[in-house]
C-alpha positions in Angstrom: 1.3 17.6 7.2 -1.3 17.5 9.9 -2.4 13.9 11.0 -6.2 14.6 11.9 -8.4 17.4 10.1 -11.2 16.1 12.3 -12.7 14.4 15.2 -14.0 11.5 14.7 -15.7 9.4 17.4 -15.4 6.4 14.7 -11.8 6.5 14.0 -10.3 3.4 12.6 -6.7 2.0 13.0 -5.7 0.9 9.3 -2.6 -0.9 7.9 -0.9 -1.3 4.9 1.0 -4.1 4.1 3.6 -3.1 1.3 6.5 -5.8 0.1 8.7 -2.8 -1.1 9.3 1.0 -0.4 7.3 3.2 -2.7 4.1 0.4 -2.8 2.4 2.4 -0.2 1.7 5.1 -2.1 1.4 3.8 -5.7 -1.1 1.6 -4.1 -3.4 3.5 -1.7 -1.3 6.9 -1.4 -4.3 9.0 -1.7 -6.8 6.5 0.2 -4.0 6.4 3.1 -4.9 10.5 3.2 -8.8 10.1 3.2 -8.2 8.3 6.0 -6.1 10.7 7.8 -8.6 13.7 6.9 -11.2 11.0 8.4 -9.6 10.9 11.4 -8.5 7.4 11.1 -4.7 6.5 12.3 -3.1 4.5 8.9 0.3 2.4 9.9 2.6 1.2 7.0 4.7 -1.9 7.5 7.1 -2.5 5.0 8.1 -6.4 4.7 11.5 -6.2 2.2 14.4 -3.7 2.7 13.9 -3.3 -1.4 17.1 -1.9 -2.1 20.3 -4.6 -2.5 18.6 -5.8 -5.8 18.3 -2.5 -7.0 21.0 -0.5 -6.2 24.1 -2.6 -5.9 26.8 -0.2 -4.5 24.8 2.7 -4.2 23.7 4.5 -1.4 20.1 4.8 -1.8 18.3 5.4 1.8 14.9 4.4 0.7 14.0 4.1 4.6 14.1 8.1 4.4 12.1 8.4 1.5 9.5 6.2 2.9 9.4 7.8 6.2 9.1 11.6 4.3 6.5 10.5 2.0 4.3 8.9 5.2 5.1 12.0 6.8 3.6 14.0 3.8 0.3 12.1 3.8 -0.2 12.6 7.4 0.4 8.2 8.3 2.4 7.2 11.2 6.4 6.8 10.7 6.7 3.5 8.5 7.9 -0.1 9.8 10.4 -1.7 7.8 11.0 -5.4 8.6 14.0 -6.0 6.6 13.2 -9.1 4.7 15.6 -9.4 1.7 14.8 -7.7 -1.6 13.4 -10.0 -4.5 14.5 -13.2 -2.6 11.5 -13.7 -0.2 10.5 -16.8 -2.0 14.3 -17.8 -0.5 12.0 -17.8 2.8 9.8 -20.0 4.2 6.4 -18.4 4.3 6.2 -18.5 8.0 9.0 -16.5 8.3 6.9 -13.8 6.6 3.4 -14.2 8.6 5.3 -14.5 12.4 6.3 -11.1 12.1 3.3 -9.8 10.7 1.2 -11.2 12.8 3.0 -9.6 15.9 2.5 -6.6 14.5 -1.4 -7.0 13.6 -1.9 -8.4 16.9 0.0 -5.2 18.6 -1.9 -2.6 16.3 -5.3 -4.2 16.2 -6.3 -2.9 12.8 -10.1 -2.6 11.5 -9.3 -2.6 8.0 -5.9 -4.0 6.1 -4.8 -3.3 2.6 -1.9 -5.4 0.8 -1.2 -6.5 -2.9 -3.0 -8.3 -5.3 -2.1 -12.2 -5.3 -1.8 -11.8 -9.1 0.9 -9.1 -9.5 3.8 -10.3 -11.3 5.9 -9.4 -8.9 7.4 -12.5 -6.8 7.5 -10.7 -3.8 4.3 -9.0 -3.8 2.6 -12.7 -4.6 4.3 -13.7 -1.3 3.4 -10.6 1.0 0.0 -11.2 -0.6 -0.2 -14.7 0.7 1.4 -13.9 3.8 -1.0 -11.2 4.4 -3.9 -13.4 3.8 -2.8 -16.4 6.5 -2.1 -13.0 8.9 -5.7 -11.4 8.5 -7.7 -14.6 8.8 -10.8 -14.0 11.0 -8.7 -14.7 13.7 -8.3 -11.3 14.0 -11.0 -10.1 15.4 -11.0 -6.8 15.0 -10.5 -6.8 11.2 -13.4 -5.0 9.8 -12.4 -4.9 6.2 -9.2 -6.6 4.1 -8.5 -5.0 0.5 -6.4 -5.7 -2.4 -4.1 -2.8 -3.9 -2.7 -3.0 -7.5 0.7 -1.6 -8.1 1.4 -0.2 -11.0 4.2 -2.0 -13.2 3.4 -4.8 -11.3 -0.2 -5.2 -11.5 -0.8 -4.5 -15.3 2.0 -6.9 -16.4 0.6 -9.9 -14.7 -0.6 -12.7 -17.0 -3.4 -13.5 -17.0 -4.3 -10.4 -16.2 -6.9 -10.5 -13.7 -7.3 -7.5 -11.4 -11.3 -6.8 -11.5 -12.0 -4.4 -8.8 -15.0 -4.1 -7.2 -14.3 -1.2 -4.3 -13.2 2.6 -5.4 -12.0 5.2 -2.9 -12.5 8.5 -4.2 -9.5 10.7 -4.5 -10.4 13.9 -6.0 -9.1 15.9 -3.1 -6.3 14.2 -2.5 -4.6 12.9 -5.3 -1.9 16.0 -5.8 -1.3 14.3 -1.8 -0.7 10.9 -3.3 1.7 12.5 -6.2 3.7 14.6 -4.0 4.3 11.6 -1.7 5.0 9.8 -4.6 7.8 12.3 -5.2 9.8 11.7 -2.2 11.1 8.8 -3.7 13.0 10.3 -6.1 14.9 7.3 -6.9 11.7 5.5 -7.8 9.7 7.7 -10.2 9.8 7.0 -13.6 9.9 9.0 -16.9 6.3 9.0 -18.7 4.9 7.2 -20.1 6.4 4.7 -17.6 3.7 3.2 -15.1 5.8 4.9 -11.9 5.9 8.0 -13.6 3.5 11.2 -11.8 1.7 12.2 -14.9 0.7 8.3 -15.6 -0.2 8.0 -12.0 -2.9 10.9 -12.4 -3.8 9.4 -15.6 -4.6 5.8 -13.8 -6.7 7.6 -10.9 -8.6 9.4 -13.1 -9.3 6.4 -15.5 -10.6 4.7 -12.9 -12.2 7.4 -11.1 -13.9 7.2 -14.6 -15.2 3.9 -13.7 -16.6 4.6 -10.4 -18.4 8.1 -11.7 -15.8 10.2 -10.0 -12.9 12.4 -10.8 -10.0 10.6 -9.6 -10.0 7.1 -7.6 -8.2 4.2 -6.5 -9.3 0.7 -6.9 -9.4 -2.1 -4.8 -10.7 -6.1 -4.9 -12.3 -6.2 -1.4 -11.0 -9.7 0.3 -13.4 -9.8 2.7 -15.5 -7.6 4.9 -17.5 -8.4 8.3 -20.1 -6.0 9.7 -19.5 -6.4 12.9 
């Protein structure tokens, strides 16, 4: 998959901050490609390992599936920091933000997605909170921070209070997002389950619905400075 369809004298470095493999691209798979087809460089940094809790005595290499499914959308090879699986709260939060931090300060993003605080997922609360002390306007170049939902993570949180108010349209690239989705074989789900492909089209094109479009992933937009 090519990186850049065009030149763009605007490019933009983007990252996304995922807690687990696979929340890349149920998140902002087909917004990480518009951004590649922009011309924009899109770095993924993955906080937890996200496999011992999963796959107890198995040999699932979900490092290779992250790294094929960036590789499919065009982004550049995936970081993967390591932090244990479903036992970040184990951590002190600082432990979380040092490292992400480095890494925001090395890549000098203008625009950062990461989950939504109100997931009810432990870990993505954490990396969500992490994310927020890391992107304070201390980083200058930050142009834009967004919230991504996760699906079977977002929906289940109670309350349930996701309310987007930013939608990137993914018409053209949403058979992108599901064949990246794909790579992670391991991860995909049998409909009607939320990480299932068919319910994944579904979602972007109930909320491409919403924003007057085909297909489209939502967002709650953090904060943005017009700089």
């Amino acid at each position: 998959m090519k990186k850049n369809t065009t030149s763009n004298p605007e490019s933009k470095n983007v990252v996304v901050i995922a807690a687990h493999p696979d929340d890349e691209i149920l998140g902002v798979g087909g917004t990480i490609r518009r951004h590649i087809l922009h011309g924009d460089t899109v770095h993924v940094i993955v906080i937890c390992e996200g496999e011992t809790m999963r796959y107890r005595g198995r040999a699932v290499n979900l490092r290779k599936h992250s790294e094929a499914a960036c590789r499919r959308l065009g982004a550049n090879r995936p970081e993967h920091l390591g932090l244990p699986d479903q036992r970040l709260d184990t951590l002190s939060l600082i432990d979380v933000i040092r490292p992400l931090e480095a890494r925001l300060k090395r890549l000098q993003p203008q625009r950062v997605y990461t989950h939504f605080y109100g997931d009810v997922n432990r870990d993505h609360q954490i990396v969500a909170e992490a994310a927020a002390v890391a992107c304070r306007p201390l980083v200058d170049t930050l142009e834009s921070f967004l919230a991504f939902e996760t699906p079977s993570a977002t929906e289940w949180g109670i309350p349930y209070t996701f309310a987007p108010n930013y939608f990137v349209e993914i018409t053209a690239t949403l058979t992108d997002k599901l064949a990246a989705m794909a790579c992670y074989a391991t991860e995909v789900g049998s409909y009607p389950h939320p990480r299932s492909l068919r319910h994944l089209e579904e979602r972007a094109r109930s909320w491409g619905a919403w924003a007057g479009t085909e297909a489209a992933e939502a967002f709650v937009l953090l904060r943005q400075t017009w700089r």
